[in-house]
PDB file of N, CA, C and O in Angstrom:
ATOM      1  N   UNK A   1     101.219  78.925 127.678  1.00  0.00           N
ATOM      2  CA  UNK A   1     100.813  77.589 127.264  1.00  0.00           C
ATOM      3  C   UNK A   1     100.823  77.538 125.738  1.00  0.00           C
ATOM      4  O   UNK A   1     100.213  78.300 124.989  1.00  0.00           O
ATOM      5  N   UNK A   2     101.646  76.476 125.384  1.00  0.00           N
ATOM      6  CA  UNK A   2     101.623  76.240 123.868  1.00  0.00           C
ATOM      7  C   UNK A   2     100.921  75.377 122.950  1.00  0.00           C
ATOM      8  O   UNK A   2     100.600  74.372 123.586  1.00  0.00           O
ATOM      9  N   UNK A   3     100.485  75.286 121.612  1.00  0.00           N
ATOM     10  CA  UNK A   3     100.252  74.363 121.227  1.00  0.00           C
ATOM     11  C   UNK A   3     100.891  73.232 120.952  1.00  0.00           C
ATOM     12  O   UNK A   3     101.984  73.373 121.500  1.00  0.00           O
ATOM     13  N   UNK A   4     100.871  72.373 120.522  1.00  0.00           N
ATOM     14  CA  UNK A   4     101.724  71.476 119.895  1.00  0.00           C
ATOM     15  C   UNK A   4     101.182  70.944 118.630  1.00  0.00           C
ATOM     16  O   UNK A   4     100.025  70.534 118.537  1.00  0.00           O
ATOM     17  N   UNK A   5     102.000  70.954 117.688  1.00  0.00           N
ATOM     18  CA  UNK A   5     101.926  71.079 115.916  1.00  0.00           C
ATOM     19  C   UNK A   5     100.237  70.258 115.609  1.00  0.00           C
ATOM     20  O   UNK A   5      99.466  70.924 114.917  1.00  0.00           O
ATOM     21  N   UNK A   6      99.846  69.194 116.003  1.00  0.00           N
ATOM     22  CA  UNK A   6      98.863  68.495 115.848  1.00  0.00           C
ATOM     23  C   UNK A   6      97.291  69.727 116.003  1.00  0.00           C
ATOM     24  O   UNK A   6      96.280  69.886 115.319  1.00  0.00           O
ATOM     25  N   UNK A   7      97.893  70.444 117.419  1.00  0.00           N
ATOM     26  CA  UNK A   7      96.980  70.561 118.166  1.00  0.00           C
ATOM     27  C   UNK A   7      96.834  72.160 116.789  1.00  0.00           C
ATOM     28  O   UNK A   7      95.719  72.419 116.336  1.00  0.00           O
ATOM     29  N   UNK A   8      97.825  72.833 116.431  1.00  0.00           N
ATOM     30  CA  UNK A   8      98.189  74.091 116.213  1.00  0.00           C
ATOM     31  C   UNK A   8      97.383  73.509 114.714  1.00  0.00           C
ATOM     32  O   UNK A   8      96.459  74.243 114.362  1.00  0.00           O
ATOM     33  N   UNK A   9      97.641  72.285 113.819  1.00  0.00           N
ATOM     34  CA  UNK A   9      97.293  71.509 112.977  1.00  0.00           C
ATOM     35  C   UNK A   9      95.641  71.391 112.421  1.00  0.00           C
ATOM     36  O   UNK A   9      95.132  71.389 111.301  1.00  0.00           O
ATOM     37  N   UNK A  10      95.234  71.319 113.482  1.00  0.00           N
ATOM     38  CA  UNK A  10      93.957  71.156 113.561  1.00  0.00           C
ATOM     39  C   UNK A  10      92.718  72.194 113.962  1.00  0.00           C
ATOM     40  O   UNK A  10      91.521  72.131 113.683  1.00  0.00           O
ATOM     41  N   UNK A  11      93.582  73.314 114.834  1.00  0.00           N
ATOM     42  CA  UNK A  11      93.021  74.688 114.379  1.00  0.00           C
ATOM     43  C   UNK A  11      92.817  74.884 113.313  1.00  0.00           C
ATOM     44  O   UNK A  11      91.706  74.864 112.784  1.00  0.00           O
ATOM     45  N   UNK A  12      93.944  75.130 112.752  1.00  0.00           N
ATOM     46  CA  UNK A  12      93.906  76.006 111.230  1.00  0.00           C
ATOM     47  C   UNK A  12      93.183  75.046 110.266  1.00  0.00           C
ATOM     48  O   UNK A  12      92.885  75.500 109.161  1.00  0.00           O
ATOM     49  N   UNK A  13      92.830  73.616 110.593  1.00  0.00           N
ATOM     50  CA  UNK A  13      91.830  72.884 110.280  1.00  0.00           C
ATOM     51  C   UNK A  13      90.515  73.630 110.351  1.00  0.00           C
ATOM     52  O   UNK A  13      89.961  74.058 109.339  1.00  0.00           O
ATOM     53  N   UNK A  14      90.040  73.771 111.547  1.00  0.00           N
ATOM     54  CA  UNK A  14      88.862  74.122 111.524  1.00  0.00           C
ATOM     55  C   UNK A  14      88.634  75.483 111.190  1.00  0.00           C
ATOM     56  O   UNK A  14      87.506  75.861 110.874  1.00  0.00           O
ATOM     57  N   UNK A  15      89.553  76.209 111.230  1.00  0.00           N
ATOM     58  CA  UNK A  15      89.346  77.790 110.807  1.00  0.00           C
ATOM     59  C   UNK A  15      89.322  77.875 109.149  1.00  0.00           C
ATOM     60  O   UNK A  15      88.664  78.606 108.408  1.00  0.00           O
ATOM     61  N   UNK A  16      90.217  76.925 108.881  1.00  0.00           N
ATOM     62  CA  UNK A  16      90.005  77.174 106.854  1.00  0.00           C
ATOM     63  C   UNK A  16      88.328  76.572 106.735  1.00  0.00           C
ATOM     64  O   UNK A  16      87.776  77.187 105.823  1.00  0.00           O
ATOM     65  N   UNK A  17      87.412  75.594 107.367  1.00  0.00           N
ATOM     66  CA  UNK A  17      86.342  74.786 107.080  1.00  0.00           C
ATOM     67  C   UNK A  17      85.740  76.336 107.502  1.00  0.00           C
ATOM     68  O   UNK A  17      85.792  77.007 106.471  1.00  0.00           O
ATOM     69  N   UNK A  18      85.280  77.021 108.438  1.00  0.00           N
ATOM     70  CA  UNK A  18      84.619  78.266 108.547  1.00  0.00           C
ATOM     71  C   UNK A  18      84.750  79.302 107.524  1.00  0.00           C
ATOM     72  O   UNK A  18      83.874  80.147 107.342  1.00  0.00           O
ATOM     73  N   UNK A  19      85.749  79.249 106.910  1.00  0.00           N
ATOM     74  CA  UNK A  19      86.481  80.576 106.112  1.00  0.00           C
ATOM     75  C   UNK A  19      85.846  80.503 105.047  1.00  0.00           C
ATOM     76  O   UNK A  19      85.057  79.590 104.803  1.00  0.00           O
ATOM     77  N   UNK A  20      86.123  81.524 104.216  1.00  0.00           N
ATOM     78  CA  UNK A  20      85.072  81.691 102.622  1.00  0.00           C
ATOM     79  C   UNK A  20      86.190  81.198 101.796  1.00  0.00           C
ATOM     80  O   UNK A  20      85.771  80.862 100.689  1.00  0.00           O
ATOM     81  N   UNK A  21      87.782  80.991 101.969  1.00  0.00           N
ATOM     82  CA  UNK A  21      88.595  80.707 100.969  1.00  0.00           C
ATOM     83  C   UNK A  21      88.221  79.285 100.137  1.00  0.00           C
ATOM     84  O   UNK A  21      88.399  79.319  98.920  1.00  0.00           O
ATOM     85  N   UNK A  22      87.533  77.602 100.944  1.00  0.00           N
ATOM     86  CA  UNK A  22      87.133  77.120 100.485  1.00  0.00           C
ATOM     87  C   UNK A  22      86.187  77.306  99.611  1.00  0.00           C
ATOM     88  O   UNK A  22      86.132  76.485  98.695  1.00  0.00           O
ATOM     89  N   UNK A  23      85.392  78.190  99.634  1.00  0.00           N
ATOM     90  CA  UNK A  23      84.362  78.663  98.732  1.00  0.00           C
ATOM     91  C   UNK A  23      84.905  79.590  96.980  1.00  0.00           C
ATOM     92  O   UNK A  23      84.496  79.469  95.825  1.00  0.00           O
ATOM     93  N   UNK A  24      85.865  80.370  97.559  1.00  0.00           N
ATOM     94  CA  UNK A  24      86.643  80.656  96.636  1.00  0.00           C
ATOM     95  C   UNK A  24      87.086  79.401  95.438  1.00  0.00           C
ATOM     96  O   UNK A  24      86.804  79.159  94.264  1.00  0.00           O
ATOM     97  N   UNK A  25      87.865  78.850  96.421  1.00  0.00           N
ATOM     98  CA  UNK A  25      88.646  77.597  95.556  1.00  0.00           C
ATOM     99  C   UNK A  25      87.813  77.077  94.926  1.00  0.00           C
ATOM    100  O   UNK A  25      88.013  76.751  93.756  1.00  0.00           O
ATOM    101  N   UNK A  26      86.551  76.848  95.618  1.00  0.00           N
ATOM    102  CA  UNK A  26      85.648  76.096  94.638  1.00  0.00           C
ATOM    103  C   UNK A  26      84.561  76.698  93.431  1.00  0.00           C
ATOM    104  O   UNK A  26      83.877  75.981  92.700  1.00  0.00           O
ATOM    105  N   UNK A  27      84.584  77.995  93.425  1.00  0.00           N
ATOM    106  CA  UNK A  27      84.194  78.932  92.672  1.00  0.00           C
ATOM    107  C   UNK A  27      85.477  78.687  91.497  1.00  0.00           C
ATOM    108  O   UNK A  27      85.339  77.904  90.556  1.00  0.00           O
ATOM    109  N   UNK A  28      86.477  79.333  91.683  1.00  0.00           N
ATOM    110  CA  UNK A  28      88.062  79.229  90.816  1.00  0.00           C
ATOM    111  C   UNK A  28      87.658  78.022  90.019  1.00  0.00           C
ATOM    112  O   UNK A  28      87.469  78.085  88.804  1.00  0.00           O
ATOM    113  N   UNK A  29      87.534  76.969  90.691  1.00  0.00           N
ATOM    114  CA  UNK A  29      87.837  75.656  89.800  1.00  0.00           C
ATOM    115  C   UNK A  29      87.103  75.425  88.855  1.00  0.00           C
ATOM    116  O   UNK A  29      87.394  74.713  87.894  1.00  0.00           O
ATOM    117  N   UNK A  30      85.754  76.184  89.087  1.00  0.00           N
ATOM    118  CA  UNK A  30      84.324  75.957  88.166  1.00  0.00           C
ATOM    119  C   UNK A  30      84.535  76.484  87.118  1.00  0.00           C
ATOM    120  O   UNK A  30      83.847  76.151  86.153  1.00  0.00           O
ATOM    121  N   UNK A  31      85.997  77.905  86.919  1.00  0.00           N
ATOM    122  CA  UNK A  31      85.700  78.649  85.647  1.00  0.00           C
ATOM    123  C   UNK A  31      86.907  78.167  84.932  1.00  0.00           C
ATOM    124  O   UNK A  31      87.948  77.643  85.329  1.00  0.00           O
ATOM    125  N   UNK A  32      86.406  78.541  83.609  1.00  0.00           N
ATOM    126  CA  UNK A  32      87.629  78.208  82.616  1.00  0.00           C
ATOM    127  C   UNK A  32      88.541  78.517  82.673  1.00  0.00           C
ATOM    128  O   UNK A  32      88.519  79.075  83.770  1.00  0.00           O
ATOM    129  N   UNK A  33      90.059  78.687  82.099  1.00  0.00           N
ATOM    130  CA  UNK A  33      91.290  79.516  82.322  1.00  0.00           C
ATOM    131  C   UNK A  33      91.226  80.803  82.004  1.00  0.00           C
ATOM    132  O   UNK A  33      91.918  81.589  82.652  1.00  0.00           O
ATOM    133  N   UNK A  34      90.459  81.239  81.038  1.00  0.00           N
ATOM    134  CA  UNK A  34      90.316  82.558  80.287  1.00  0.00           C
ATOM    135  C   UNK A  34      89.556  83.120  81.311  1.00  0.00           C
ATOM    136  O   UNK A  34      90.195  84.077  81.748  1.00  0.00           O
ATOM    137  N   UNK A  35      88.379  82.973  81.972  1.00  0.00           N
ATOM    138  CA  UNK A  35      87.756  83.296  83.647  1.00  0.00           C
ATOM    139  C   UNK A  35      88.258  83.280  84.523  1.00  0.00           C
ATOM    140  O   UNK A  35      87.520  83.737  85.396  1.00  0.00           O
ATOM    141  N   UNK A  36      89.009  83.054  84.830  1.00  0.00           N
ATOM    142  CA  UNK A  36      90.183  83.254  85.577  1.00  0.00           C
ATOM    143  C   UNK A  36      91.289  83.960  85.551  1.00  0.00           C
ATOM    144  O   UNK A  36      91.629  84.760  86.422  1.00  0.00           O
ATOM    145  N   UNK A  37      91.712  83.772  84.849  1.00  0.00           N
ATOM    146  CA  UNK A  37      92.471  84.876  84.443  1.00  0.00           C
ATOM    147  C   UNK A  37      91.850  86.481  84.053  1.00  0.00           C
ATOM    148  O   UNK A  37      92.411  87.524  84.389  1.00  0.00           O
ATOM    149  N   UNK A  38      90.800  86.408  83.413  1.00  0.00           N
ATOM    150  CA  UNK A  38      90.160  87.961  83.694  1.00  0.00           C
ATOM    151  C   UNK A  38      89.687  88.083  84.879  1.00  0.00           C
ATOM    152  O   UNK A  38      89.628  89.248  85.271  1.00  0.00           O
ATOM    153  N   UNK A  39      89.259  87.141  85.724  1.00  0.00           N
ATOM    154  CA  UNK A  39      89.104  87.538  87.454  1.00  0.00           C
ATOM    155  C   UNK A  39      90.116  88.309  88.155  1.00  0.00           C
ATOM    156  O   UNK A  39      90.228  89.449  88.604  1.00  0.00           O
ATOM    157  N   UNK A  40      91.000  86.963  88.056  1.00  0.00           N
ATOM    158  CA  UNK A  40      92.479  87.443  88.333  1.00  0.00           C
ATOM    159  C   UNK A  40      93.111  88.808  88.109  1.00  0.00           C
ATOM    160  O   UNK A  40      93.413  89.545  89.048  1.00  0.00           O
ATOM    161  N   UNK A  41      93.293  89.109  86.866  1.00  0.00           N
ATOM    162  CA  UNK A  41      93.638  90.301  86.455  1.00  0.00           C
ATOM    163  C   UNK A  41      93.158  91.726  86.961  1.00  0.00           C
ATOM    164  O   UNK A  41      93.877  92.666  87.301  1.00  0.00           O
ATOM    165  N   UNK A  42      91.594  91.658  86.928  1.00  0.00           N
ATOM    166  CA  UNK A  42      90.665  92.489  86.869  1.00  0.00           C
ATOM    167  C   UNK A  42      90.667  92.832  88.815  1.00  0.00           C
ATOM    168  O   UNK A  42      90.382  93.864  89.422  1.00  0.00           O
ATOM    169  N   UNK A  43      91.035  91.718  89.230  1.00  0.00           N
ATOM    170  CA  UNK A  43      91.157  91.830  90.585  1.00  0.00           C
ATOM    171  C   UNK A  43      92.769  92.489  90.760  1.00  0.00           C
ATOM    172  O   UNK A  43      92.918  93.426  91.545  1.00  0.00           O
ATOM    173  N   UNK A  44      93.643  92.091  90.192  1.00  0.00           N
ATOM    174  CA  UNK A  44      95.523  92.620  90.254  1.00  0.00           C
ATOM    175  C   UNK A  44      95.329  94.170  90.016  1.00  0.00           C
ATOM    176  O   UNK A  44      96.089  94.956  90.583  1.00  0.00           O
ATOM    177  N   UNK A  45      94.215  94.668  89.097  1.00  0.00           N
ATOM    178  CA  UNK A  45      94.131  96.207  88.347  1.00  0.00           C
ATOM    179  C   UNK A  45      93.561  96.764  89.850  1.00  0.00           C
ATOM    180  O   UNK A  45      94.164  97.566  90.563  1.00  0.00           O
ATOM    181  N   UNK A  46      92.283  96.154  90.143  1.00  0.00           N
ATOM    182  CA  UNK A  46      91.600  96.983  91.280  1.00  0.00           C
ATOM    183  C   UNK A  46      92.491  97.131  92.565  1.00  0.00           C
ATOM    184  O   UNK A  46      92.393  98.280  92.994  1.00  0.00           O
ATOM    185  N   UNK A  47      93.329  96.347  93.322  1.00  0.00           N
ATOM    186  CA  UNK A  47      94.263  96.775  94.162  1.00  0.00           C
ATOM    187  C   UNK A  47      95.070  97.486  93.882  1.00  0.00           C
ATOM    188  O   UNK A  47      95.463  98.255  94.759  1.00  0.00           O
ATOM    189  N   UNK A  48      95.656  97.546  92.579  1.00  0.00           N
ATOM    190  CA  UNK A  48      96.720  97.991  92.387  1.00  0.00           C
ATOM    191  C   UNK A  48      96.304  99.462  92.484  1.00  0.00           C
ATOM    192  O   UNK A  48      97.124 100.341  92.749  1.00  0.00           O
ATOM    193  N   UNK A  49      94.706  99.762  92.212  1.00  0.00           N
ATOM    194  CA  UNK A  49      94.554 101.434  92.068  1.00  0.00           C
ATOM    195  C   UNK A  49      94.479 101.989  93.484  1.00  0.00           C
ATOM    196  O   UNK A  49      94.761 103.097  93.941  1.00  0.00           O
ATOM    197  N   UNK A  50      93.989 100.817  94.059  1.00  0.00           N
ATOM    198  CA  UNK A  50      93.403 100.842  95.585  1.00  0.00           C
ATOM    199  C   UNK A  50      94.771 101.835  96.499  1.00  0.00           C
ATOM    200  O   UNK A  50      94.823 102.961  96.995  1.00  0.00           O
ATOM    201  N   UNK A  51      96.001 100.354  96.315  1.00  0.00           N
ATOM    202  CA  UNK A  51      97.148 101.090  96.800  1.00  0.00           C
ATOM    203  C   UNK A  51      97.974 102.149  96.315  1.00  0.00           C
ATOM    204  O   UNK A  51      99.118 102.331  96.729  1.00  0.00           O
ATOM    205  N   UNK A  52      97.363 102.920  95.361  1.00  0.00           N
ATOM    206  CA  UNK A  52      98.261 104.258  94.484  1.00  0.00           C
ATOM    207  C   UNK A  52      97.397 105.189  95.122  1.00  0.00           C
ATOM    208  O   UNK A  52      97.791 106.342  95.296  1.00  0.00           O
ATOM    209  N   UNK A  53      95.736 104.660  95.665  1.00  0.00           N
ATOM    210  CA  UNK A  53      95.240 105.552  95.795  1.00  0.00           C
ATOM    211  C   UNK A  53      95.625 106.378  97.217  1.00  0.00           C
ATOM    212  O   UNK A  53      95.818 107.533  97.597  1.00  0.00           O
ATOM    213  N   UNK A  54      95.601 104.829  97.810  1.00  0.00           N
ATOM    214  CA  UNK A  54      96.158 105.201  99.290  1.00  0.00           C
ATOM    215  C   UNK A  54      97.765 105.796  99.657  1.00  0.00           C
ATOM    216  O   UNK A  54      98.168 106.589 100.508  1.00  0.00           O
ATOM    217  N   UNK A  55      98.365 105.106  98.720  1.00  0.00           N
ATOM    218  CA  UNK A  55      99.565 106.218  98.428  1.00  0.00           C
ATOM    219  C   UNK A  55      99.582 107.867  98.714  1.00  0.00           C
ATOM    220  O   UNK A  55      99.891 108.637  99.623  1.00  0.00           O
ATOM    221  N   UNK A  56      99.042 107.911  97.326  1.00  0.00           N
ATOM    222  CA  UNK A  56      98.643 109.288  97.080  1.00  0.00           C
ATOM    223  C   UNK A  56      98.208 109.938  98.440  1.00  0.00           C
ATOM    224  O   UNK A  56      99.041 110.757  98.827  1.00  0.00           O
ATOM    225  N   UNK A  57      96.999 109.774  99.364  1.00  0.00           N
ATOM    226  CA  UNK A  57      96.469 110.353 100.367  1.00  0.00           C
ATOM    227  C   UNK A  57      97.625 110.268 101.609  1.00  0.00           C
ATOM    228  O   UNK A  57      97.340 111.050 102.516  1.00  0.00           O
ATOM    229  N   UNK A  58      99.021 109.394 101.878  1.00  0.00           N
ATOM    230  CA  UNK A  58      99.694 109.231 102.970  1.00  0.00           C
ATOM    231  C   UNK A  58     100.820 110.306 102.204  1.00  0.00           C
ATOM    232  O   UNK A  58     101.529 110.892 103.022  1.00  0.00           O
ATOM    233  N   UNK A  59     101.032 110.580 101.047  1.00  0.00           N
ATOM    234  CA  UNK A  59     101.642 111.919 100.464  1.00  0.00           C
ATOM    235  C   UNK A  59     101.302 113.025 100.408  1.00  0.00           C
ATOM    236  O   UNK A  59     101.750 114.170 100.472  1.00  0.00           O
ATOM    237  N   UNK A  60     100.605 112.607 100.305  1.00  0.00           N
ATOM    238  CA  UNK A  60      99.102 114.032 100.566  1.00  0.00           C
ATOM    239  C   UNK A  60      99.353 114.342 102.236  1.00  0.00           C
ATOM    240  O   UNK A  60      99.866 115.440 102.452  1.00  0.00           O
ATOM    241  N   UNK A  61      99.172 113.841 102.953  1.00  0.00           N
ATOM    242  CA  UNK A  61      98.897 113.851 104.744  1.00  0.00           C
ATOM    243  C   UNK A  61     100.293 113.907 105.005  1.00  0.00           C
ATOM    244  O   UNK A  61     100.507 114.307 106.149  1.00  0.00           O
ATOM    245  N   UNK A  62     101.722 113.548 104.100  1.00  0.00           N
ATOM    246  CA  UNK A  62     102.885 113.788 105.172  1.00  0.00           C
ATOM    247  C   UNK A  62     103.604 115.240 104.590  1.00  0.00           C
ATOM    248  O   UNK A  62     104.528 115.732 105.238  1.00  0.00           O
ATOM    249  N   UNK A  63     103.071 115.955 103.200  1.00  0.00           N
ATOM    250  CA  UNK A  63     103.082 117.063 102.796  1.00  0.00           C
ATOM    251  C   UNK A  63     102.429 117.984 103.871  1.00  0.00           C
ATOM    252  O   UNK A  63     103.108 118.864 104.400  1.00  0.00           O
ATOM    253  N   UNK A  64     101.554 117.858 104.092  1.00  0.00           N
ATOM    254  CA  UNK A  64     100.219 119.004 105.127  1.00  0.00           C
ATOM    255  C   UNK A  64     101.453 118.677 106.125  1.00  0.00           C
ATOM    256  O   UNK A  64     102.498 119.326 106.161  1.00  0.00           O
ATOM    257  N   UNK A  65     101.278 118.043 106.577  1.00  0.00           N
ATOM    258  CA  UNK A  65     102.220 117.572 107.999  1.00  0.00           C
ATOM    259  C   UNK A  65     103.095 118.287 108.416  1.00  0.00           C
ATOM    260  O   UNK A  65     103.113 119.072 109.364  1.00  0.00           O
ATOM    261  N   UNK A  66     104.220 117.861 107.312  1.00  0.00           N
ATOM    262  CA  UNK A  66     105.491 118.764 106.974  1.00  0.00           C
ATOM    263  C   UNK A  66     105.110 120.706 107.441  1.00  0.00           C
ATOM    264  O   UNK A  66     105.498 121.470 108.325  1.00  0.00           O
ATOM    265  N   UNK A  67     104.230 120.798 106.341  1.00  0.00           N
ATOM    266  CA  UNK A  67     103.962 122.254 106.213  1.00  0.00           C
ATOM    267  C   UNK A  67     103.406 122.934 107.523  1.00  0.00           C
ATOM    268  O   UNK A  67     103.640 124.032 108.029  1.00  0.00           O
ATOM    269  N   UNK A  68     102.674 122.001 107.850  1.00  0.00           N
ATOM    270  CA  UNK A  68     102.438 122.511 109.520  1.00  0.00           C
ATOM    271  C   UNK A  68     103.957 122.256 110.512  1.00  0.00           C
ATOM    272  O   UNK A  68     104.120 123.032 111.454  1.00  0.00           O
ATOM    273  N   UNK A  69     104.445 121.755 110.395  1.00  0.00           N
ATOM    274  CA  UNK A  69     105.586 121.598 111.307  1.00  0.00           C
ATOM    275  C   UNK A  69     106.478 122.979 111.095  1.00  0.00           C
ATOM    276  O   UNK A  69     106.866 123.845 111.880  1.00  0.00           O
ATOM    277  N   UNK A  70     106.619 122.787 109.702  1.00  0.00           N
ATOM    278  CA  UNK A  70     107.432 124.025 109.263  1.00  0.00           C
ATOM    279  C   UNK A  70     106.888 125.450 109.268  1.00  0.00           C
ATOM    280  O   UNK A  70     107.668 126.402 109.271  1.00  0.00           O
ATOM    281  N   UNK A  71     105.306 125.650 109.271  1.00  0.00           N
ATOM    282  CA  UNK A  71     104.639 126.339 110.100  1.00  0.00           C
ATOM    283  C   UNK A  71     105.051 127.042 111.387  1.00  0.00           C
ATOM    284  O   UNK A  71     105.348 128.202 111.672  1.00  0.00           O
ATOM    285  N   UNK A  72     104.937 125.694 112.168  1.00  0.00           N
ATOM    286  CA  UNK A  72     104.849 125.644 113.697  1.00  0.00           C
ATOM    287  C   UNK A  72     106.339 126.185 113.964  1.00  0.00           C
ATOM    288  O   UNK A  72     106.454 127.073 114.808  1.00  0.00           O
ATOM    289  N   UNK A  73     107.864 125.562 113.091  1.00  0.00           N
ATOM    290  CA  UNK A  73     109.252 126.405 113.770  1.00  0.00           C
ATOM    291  C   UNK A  73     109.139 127.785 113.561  1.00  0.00           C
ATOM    292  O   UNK A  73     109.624 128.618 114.326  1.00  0.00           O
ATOM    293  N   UNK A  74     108.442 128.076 112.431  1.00  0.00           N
ATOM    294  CA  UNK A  74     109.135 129.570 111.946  1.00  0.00           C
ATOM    295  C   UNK A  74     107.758 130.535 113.057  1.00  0.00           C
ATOM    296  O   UNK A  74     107.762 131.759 112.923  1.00  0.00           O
ATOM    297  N   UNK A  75     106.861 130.008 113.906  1.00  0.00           N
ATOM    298  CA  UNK A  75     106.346 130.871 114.891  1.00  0.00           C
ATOM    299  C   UNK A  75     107.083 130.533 115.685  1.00  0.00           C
ATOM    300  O   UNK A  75     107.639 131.522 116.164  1.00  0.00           O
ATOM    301  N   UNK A  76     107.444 129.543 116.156  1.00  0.00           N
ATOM    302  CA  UNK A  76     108.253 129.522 117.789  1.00  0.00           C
ATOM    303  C   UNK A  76     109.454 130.219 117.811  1.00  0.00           C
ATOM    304  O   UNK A  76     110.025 130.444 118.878  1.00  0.00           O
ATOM    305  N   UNK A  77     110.018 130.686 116.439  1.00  0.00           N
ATOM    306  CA  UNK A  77     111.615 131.506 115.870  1.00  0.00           C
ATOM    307  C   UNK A  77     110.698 133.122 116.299  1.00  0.00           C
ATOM    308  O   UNK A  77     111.237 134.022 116.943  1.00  0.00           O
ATOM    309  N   UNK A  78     109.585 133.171 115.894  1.00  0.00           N
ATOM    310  CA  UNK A  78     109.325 134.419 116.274  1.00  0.00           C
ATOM    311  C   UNK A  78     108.592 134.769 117.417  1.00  0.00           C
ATOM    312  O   UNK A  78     107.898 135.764 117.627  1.00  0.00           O
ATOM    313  N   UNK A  79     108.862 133.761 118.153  1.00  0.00           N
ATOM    314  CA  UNK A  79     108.275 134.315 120.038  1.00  0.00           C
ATOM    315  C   UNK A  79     109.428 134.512 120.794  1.00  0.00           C
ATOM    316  O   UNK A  79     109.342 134.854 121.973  1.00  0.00           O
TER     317      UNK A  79
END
């Protein structure tokens, strides 16, 4: 069963009125450009470390990985 655009329309109606993004927007609008823009920014820096960090740990985890695999042939070469 599908929606139809009105119906699909008016969800995402009522789900943005629940959501905190209106609250956002209306926070945003209150500050100056220069507040905003150091929000902005200060928020672009903190993900950006977020995802190097998480980087780092899925390089980290496919190194170990590796090394156990390569582990694991060179015993099964010697059974």
């Amino acid at each position: 069963m599908g929606f139809s655009q009105e119906q699909g329309s008016l969800i995402i109606q009522e789900l943005m009125e629940w959501s905190i993004l209106p609250q956002i927007i209306e926070r945003m609008r209150q500050k100056d450009d220069v507040e905003r823009f150091d929000e902005s920014f200060t928020t672009f820096l903190e993900l950006g470390h977020y995802l190097f960090a998480h980087s780092e740990v899925a390089s980290q985890r496919w190194a170990e990985a590796s090394k156990a695999l390569e582990e694991a042939r060179i015993e099964s070469k010697k059974a």
